[in-house]
C-alpha positions in Angstrom: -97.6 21.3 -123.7 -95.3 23.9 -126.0 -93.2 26.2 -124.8 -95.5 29.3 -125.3 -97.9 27.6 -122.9 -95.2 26.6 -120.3 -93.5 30.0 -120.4 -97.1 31.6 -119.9 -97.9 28.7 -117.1 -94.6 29.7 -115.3 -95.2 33.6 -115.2 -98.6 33.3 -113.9 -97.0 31.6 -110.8 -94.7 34.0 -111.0 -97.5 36.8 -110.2 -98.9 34.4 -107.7 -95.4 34.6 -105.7 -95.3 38.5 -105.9 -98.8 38.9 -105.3 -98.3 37.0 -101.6 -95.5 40.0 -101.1 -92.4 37.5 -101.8 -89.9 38.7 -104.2 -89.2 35.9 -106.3 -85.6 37.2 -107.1 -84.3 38.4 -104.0 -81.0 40.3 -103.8 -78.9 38.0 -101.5 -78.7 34.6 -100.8 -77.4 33.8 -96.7 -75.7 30.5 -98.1 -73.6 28.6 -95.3 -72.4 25.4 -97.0 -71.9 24.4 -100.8 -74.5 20.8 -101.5 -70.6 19.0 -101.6 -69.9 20.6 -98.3 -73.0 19.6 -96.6 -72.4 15.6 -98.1 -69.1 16.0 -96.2 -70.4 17.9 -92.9 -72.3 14.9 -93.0 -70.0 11.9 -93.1 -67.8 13.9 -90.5 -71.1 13.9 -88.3 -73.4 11.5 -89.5 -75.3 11.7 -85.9 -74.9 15.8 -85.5 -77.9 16.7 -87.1 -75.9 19.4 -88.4 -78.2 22.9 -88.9 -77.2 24.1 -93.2 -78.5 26.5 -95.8 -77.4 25.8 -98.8 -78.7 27.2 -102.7 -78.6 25.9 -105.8 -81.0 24.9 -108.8 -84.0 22.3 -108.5 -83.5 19.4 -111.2 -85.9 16.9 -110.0 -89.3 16.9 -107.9 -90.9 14.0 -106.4 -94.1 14.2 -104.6 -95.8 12.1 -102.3 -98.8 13.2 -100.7 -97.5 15.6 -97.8 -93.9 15.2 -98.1 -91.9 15.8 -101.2 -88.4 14.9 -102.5 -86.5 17.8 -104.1 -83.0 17.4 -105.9 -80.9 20.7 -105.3 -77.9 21.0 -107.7 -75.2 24.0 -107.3 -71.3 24.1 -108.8 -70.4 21.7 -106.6 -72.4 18.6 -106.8 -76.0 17.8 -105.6 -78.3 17.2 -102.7 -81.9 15.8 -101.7 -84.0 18.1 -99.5 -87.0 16.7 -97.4 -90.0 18.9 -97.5 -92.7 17.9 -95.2 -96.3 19.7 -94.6 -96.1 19.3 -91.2 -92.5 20.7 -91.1 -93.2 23.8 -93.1 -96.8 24.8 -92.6 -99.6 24.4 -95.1 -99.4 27.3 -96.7 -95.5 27.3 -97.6 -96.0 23.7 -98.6 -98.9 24.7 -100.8 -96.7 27.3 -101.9 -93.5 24.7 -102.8 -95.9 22.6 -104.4 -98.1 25.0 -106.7 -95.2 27.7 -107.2 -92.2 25.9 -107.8 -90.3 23.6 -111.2 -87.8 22.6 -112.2 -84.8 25.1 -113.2 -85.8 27.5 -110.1 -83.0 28.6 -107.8 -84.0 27.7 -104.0 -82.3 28.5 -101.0 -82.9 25.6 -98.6 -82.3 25.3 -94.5 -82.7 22.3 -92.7 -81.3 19.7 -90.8 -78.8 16.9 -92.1 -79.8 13.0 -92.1 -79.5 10.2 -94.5 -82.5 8.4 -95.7 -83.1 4.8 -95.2 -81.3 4.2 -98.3 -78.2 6.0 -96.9 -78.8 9.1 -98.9 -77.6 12.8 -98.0 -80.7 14.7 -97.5 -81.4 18.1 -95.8 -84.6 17.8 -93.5 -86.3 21.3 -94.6 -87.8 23.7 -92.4 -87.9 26.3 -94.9 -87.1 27.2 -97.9 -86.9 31.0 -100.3 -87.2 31.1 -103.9 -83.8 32.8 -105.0 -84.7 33.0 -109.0 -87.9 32.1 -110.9 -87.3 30.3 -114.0 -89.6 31.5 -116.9 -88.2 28.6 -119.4 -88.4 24.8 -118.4 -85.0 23.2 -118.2 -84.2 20.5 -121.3 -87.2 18.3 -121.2 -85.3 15.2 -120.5 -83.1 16.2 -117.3 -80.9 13.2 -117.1 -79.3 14.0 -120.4 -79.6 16.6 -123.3 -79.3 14.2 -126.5 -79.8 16.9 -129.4 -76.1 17.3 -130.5 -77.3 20.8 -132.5 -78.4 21.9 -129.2 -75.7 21.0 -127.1 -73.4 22.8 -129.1 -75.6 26.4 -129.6 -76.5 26.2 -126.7 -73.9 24.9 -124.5 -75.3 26.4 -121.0 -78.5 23.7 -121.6 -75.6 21.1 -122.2 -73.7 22.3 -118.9 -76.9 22.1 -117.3 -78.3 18.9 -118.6 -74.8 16.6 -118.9 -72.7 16.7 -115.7 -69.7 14.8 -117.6 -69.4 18.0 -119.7 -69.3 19.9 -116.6 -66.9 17.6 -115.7 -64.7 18.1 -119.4 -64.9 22.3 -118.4 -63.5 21.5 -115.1 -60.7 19.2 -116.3 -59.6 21.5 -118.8 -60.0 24.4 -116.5 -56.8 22.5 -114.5 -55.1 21.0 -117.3 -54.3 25.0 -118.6 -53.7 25.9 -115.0 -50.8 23.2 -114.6 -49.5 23.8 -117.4 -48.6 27.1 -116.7 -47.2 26.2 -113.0 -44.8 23.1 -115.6 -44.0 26.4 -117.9 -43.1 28.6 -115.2 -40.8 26.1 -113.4 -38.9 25.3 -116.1 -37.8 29.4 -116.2 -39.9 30.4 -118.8 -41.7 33.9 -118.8 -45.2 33.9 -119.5 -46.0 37.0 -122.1 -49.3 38.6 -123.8 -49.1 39.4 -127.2 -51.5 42.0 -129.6 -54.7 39.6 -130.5 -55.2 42.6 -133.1 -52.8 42.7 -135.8 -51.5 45.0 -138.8 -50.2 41.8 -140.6 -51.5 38.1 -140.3 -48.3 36.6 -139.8 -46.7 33.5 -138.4 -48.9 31.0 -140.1 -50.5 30.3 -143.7 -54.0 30.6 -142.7 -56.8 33.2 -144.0 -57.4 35.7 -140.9 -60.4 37.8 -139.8 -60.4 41.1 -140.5 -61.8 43.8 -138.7 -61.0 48.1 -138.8 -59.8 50.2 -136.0 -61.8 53.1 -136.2 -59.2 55.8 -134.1 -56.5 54.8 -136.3 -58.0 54.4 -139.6 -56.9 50.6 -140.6 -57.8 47.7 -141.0 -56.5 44.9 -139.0 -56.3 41.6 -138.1 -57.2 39.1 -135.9 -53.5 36.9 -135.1 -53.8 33.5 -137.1 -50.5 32.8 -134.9 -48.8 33.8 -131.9 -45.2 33.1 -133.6 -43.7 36.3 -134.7 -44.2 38.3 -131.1 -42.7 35.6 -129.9 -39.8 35.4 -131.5 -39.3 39.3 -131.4 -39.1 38.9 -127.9 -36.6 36.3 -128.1 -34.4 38.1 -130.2 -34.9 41.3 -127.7 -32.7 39.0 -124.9 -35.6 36.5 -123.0 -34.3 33.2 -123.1 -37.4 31.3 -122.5 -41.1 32.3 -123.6 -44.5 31.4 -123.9 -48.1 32.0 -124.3 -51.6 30.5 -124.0 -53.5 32.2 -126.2 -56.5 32.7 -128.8 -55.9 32.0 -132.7 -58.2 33.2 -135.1 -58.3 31.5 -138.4 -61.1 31.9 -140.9 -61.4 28.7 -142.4 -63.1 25.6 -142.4 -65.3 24.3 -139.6 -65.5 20.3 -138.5 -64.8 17.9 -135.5 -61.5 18.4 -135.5 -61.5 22.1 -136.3 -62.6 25.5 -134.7 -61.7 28.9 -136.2 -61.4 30.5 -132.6 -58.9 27.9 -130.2 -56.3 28.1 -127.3 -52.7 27.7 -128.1 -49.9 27.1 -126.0 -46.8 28.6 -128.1 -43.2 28.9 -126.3 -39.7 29.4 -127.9 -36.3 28.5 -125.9 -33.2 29.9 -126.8 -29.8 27.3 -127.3 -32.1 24.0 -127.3 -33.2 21.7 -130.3 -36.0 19.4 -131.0 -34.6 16.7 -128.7 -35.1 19.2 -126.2 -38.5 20.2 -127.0 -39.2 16.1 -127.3 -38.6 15.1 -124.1 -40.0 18.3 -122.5 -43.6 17.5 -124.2 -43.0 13.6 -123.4 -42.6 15.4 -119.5 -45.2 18.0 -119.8 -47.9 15.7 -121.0 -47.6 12.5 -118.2 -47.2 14.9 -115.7 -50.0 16.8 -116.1 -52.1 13.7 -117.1 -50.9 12.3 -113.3 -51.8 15.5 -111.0 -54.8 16.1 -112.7 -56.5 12.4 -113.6 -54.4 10.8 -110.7 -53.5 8.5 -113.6 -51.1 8.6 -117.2 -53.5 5.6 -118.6 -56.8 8.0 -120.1 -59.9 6.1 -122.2 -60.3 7.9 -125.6 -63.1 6.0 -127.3 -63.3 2.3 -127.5 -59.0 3.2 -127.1 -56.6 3.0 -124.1 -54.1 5.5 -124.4 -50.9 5.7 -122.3 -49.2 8.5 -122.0 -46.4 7.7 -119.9 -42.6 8.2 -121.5 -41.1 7.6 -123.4 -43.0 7.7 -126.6 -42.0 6.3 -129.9 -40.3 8.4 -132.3 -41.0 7.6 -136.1 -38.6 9.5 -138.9 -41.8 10.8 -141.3 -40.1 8.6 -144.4 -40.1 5.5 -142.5 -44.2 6.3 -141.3 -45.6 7.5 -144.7 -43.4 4.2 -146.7 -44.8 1.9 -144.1 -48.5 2.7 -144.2 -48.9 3.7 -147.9 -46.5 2.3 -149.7 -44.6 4.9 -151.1 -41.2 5.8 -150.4 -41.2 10.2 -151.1 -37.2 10.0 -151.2 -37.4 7.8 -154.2 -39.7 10.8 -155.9 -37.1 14.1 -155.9 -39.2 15.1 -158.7 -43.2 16.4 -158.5 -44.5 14.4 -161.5 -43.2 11.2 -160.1 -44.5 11.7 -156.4 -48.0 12.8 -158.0 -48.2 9.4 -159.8 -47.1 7.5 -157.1 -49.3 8.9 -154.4 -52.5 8.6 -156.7 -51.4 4.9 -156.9 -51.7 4.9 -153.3 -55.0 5.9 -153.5 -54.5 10.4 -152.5 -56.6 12.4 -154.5 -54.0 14.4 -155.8 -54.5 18.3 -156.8 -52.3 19.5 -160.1 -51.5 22.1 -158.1 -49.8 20.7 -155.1 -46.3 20.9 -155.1 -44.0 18.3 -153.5 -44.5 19.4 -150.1 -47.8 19.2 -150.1 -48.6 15.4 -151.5 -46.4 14.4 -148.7 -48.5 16.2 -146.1 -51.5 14.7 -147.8 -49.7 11.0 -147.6 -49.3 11.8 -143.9 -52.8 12.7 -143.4 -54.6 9.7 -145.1 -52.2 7.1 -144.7 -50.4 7.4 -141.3 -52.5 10.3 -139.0 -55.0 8.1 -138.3 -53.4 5.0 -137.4 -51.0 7.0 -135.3 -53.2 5.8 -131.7 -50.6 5.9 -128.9 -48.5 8.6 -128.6 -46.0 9.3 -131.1 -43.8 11.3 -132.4 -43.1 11.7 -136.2 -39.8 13.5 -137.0 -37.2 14.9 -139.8 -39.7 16.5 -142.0 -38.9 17.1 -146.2 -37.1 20.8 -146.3 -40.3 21.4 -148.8 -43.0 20.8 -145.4 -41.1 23.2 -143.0 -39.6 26.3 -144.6 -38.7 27.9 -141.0 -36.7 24.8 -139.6 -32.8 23.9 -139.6 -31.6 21.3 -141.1 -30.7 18.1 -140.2 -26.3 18.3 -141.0 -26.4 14.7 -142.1 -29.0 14.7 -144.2 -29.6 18.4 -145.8 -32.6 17.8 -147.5 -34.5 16.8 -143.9 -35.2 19.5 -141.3 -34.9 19.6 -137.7 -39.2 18.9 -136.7 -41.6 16.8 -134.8 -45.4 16.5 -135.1 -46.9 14.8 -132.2 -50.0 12.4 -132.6 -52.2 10.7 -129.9 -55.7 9.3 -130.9 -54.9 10.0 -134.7 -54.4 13.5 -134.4 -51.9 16.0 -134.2 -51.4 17.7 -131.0 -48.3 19.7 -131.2 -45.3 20.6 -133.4 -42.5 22.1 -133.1 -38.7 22.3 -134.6 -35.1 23.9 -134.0 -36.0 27.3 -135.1 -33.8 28.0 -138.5 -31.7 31.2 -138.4 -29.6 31.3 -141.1 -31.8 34.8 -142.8 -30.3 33.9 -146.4 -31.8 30.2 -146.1 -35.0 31.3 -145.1 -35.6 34.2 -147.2 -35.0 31.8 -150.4 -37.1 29.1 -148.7 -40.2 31.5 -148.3 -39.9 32.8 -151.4 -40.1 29.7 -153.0 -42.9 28.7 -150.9 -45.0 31.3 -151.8 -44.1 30.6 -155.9 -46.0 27.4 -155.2 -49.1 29.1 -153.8 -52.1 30.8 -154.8 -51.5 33.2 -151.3 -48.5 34.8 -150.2 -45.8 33.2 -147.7 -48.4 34.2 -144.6 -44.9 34.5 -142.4 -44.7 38.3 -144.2 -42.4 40.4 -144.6 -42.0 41.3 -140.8 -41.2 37.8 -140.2 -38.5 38.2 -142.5 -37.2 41.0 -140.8 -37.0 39.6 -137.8 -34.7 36.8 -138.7 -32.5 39.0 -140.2 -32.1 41.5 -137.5 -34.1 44.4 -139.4 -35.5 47.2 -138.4 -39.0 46.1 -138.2 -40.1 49.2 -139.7 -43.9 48.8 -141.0 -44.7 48.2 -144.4 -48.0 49.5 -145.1 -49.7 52.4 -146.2 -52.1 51.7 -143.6 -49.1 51.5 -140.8 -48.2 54.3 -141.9 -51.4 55.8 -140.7 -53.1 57.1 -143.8 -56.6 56.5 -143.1 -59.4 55.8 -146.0 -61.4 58.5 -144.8 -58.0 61.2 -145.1 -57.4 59.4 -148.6 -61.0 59.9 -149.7 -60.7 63.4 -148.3 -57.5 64.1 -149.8 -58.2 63.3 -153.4 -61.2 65.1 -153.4 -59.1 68.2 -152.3 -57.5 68.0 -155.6 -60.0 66.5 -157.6 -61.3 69.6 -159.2 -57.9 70.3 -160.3 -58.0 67.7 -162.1 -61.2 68.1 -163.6 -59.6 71.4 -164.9 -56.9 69.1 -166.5 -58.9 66.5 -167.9 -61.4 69.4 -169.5 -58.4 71.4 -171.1 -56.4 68.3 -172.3 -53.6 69.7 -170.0 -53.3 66.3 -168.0 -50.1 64.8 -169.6 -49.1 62.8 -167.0 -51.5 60.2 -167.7 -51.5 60.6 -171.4 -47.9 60.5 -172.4 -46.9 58.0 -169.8 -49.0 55.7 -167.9 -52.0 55.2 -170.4 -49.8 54.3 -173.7 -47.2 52.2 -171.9 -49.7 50.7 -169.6 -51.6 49.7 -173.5 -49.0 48.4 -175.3 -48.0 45.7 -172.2 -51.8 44.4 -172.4 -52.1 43.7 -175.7 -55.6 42.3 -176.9 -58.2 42.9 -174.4 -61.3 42.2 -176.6 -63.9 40.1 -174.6 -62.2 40.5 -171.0 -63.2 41.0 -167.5 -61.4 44.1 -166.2 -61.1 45.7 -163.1 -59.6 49.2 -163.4 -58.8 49.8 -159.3 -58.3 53.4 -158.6 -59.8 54.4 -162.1 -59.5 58.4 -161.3 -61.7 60.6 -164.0 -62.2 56.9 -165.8 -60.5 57.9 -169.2 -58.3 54.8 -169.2 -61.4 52.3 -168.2 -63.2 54.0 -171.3 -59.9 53.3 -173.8 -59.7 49.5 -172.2 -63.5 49.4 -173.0 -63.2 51.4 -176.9 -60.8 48.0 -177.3 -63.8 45.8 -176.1 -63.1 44.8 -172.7 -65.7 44.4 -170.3 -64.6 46.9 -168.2 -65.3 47.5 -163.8 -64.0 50.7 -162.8 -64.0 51.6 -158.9 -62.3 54.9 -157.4 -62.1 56.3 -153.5 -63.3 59.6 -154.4 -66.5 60.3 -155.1 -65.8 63.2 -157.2 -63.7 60.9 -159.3 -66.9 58.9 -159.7 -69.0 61.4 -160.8 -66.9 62.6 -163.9 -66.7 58.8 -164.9 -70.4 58.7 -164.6 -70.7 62.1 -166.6 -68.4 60.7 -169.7 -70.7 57.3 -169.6 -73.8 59.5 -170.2 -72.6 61.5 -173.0 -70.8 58.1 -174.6 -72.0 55.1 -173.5 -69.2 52.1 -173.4 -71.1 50.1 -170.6 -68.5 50.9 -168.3 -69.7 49.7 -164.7 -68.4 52.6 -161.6 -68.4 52.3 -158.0 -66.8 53.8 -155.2 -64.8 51.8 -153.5 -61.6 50.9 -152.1 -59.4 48.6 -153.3 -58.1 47.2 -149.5 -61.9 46.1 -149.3 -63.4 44.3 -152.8 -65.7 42.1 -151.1 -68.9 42.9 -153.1 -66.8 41.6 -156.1 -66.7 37.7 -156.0 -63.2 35.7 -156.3 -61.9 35.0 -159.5 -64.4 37.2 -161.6 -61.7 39.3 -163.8 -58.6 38.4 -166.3 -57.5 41.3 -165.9 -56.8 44.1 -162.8 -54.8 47.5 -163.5 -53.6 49.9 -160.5 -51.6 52.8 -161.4 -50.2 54.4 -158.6 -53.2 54.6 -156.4 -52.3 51.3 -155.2 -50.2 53.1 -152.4 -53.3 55.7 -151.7 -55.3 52.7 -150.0 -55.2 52.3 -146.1 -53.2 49.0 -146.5 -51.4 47.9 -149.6 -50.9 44.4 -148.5 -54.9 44.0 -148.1 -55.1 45.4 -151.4 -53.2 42.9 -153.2 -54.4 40.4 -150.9 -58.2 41.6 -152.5 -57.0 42.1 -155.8 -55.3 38.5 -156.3 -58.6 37.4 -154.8 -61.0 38.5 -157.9 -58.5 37.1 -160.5 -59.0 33.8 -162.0 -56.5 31.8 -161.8 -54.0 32.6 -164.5 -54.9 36.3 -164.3 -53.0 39.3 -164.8 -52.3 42.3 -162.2 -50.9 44.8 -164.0 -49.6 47.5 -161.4 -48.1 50.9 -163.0 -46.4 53.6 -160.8 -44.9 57.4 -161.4 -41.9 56.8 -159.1 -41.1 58.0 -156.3 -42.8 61.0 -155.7 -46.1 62.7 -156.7 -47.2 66.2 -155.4 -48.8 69.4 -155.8 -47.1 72.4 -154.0 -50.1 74.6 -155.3 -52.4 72.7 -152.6 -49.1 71.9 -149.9 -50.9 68.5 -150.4 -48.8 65.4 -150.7 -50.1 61.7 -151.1 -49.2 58.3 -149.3 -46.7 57.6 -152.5 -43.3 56.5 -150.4 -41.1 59.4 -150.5 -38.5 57.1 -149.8 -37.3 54.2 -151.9 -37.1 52.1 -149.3 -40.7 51.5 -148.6 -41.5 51.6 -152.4 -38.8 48.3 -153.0 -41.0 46.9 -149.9 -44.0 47.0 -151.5 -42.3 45.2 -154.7 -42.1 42.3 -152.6 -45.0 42.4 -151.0 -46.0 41.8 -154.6 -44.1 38.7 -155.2 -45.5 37.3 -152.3 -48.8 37.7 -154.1 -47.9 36.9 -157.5 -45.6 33.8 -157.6 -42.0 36.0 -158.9 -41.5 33.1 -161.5 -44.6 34.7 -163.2 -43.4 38.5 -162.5 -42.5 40.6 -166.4 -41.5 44.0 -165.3 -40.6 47.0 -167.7 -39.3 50.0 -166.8 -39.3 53.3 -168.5 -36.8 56.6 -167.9 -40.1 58.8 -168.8 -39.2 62.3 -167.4 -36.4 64.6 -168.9 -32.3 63.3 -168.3 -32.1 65.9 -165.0 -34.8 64.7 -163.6 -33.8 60.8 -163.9 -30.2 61.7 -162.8 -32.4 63.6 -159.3 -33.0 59.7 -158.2 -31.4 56.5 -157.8 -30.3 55.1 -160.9 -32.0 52.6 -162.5 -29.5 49.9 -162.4 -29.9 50.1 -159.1 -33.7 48.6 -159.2 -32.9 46.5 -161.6 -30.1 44.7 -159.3 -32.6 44.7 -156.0 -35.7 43.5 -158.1 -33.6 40.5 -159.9 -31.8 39.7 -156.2 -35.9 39.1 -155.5 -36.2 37.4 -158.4 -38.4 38.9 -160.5 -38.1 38.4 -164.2 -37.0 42.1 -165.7 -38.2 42.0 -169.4 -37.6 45.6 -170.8 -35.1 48.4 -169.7 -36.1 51.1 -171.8 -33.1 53.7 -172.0 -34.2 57.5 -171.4 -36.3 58.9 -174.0 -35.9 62.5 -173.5 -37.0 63.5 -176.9 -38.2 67.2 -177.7 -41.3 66.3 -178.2 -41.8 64.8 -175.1 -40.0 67.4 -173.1 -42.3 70.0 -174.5 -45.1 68.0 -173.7 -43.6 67.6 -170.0 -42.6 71.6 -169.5 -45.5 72.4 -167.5 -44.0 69.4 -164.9 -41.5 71.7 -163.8 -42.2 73.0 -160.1 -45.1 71.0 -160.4 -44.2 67.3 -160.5 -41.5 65.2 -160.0 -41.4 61.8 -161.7 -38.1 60.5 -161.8 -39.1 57.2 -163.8 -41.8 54.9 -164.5 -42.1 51.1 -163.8 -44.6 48.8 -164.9 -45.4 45.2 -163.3 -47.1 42.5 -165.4 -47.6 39.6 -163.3 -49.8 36.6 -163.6 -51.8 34.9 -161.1 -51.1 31.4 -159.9 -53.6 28.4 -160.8 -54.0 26.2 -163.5 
């Protein structure tokens, strides 16, 4: 029979319930025992006869004749109840025969016996249907085999599979002690924000999401870490939370984007302590709440009773796969000698990351008892201390049982110069920023914490949008008189001669106002996607294309949000200084080195520091203060690996208007100390020329200099 016809089977003796006056889902249930209860009223009084009501779900039937067999299961366990005609009355046995299957809820009173073959059984002497079932329970009851099923639909699974009942239950008591071991040991259980202005703490690619009162996009945490610490560095000694990561990555096995994490820092303690704290943690837990450390995983017997080995990494990975990663200082030589090992090596990877993948094919899965691997390269743990006897080795453990990690953990470093230099080189050797951020940096050095985002700033893309069109028909004005020089003399020409040959290239012009610079890019043959905020800005694009067609493609859009443009489809993406107009300038380079190719460049312009019209009282997200401008600079080394960063700067704007703002030396000094390669320091160029061209600036805008980013995209 299909389902159709068993759903329609079911509500017909539904109708025939309601149509004897019986509602079939009553609003109270006048329970007096649990079905585990009952069983134990019963070996207490085995003789008693004990009077009981107790309710649960019906998962099997057996009939005979004029008695019947039913099996009643609740939360607690299960129970048989006797139903005899004689007992009930024809007509409610009729009724439990022709009305009721399996899956109903049934409230059942009776008397208690056991059956000649000693079972626990309620005698029934009547019964009420508590819930009427429309959809037949998984068609095999003693066990749901369909693993597809089991996981969509995990209540059929809970229903079907009492040892997964079981696994909910355990777990349900494992997080529960493991607060009571946490809390004993003086440390102060803490929630912190699940939504986020920066996915910090971990290098993982986060959900996004957009809070609609404050106008920003956020993020779901990928990490618990840098709350954490921020509370350690307000004065608590000991914290720690169980809570939800988010991580949008991969699905397996052995991996869920949404899991529970137990996170918890301790001030003035090291690894060692952390070691013999999990070694505790673990066996206790394992005895209160299996009654026993020795657990079955598999066709494996795993004891988890201290102490546990623990294995230096070197020693492990040299062991199982031959290679000794000391031996290697050097990338090349590690590559070749972890391909002979049989790793499928990346060009790529960087030394840090073979060993990993040594680790993970070689040693992980032959790592069955518990065990702990420790002193990790410096390369693997950028935000541990080192070991003093052996510098290039940090202070970490990873802890494996059943060929899998289950926790890590190291002596925290703080020493802010060592990490600084050891992010930043991290994020050199990725395609992604260091995913720690810039708050995390902060934090380590005792900063301010100050936010460094347009969008926590609070500019949202609707007052952006809204803003820009405020001014756009000014500029429309502009662009139709020719009177626009700021773009002309400064940003268009200088942004020209540092791209060179475009001819033939894919080229995103983000934040591409009236579209004159798209349609020079595109006169040079580039292939040329233009997107803008503003409508308005949009429309006199699209009103240049029509009169001179250069096959210029415009959207609106914003560039903190690209994602109907597909990763790695340009060689080339421009921003002038509408990068800090969008709701979140980290998102936006985030989404900008997403639809380069590898090897692309991001060429990012700016009029700095400040931009505004007093004719409109209007003034823009630009930073008015150099501080968050020099923020944002390193934001985009974390994006662009700095190794690959050419930066020119150009005194653009007459000599009493450069002398208004911080020299230039100065950003020359704080952009090398974050290692970016300076290429051009251009001296001031106030000629007459351009100072006739730039009298009309006077009262009207401010631009104390201009500085122009040419940086390259990771990848091979």
């Amino acid at each position: 029979m299909g389902e159709d016809e068993i759903m329609a089977l079911r509500r017909r003796k539904l109708e025939t319930i309601r149509s004897k006056g019986i509602d079939p889902y009553p609003a109270r249930a006048r329970r007096t025992h649990t079905t585990k209860a009952a069983v134990e009223l019963l070996v207490r009084s085995p003789d008693a006869h004990e009077i009981v009501w107790v309710a649960g779900r019906v998962t099997a039937m057996r009939r005979m004749g004029r008695a019947a067999f039913l099996d009643i299961r609740d939360g607690s366990g299960r129970i048989q109840a006797y139903f005899k005609q004689e007992s009930l009355g024809v007509e409610a046995y009729e009724r439990l025969l022709h009305t009721v299957d399996l899956g109903d809820f049934l409230g059942v009173e009776g008397s208690l016996f056991r059956t000649k073959t000693a079972e626990p059984t309620i005698e029934a002497t009547s019964f009420t249907i508590l819930a009427k079932a429309l959809r037949a329970p998984p068609e095999k009851w003693h066990g749901l085999q369909d693993v597809e099923v089991r996981y969509r639909q995990r209540y059929l699974d809970l229903m079907a599979n009492p040892e997964v009942r079981e696994t909910f239950v355990t777990r349900s008591r494992i997080i529960q002690r493991i607060r009571r071991f946490m809390d004993e040991r003086g440390y102060l259980e803490v929630e912190t924000p699940i939504l986020q202005s920066t996915a910090g703490g971990a290098a993982a690619r986060p959900f996004t999401t957009y809070h609609n009162a404050l106008g920003r996009q956020q993020f779901l945490r990928i990490s618990l870490e840098l709350h954490l610490k921020r509370l350690v560095v307000g004065g608590f000694d000991k914290v720690y939370e169980i809570g939800r990561i988010f991580r949008n990555e991969g699905v397996s096995t052995k991996y869920n984007p949404e899991f529970t994490m137990l996170e918890s820092y301790e001030a003035y303690a090291d690894y060692t302590v952390l070691m013999e704290m999990v070694e505790e943690m673990v066996s206790t837990i394992a005895g209160d709440v299996l009654g026993n450390t020795l657990v079955q995983v598999s066709d494996t017997e795993i004891q988890l009773a201290p102490p546990w080995p623990r294995i230096p990494l070197r020693d492990a990975i040299l062991e199982r796969s031959g290679v000794d990663f000391d031996s290697y200082p050097d990338v090349e030589g590690l590559r070749r000698a972890a391909a002979e090992a049989g790793v499928a090596v990346e060009p790529s990877w960087g030394r840090g990351k073979i060993i990993d993948e040594l680790l993970t094919v070689h040693v992980e899965p032959h790592l069955r008892q518990p065990t702990f691997l420790v002193d990790y390269p410096v390369e693997l743990s950028p935000l541990a201390k080192r070991k003093t006897e052996s510098p290039h080795l940090v202070e970490r453990f990873e802890l494996f049982i059943a060929g899998r990690e289950v926790a890590n953990a190291y002596s925290e470093l703080n020493d802010p110069v060592d990490q600084r230099e050891r992010l930043l080189q991290q994020s050199r050797l990725r395609d992604r920023p260091a995913c720690h951020g810039a708050d995390g940096l902060d934090v380590d050095q005792g900063g301010d914490l100050v936010p460094s985002s347009a969008g926590e700033r609070g500019v949202s893309r609707d007052e952006a949008a809204q803003a820009w069109e405020a001014i756009a028909e000014g500029w429309a004005e502009r662009v139709r008189t020719g009177t626009d020089h700021n773009r002309v003399y400064l940003l268009d020409t200088a942004t020209l001669d540092a791209l060179g040959d475009v001819g033939g290239l894919r080229v995103l012009d983000a934040g591409c106002g009236e579209g004159r610079f798209a349609r020079m890019m595109a006169e040079r043959g580039a292939r040329v996607t233009a997107i803008d905020l503003s409508s308005r800005m949009i429309e006199l694009a699209r009103a240049a294309e029509e009169k001179d067609p250069l096959g210029l493609d415009y959207r609106v859009a914003d560039m903190a949000d690209l994602s109907p443009l597909a990763s790695g489809e340009f060689d080339i993406a421009i921003a002038y200084l509408s990068l800090f107009d969008v709701r979140d300038y980290e998102s936006a380079l985030r989404e900008l080195a997403r639809v380069l190719r590898p090897r692309g460049r991001f060429i990012f312009s700016i009029s700095h520091p400040c931009f505004f019209t007093p004719s409109s009282g209007w003034e823009t997200s630009v930073p008015n203060s150099f501080r968050d401008a020099d923020r944002l600079y390193f934001k985009v080394d974390n994006y662009f690996p700095a190794s690959e960063i050419r930066l020119r700067m150009w005194p653009t704007a007459p000599t009493e208007l450069i002398n208004y703002h911080r020299p230039l030396s100065d950003y020359a000094h704080a952009l090398r100390a974050a290692r970016f390669l300076i290429r051009d320091i251009h001296e001031p160029i106030p000629t007459p020329e351009l100072v006739e061209k730039l009298d009309f600036w006077r009262g009207y805008l401010r631009i104390a200099n201009f500085i122009l980013f040419d940086c390259v995209k990771a990848g091979s």
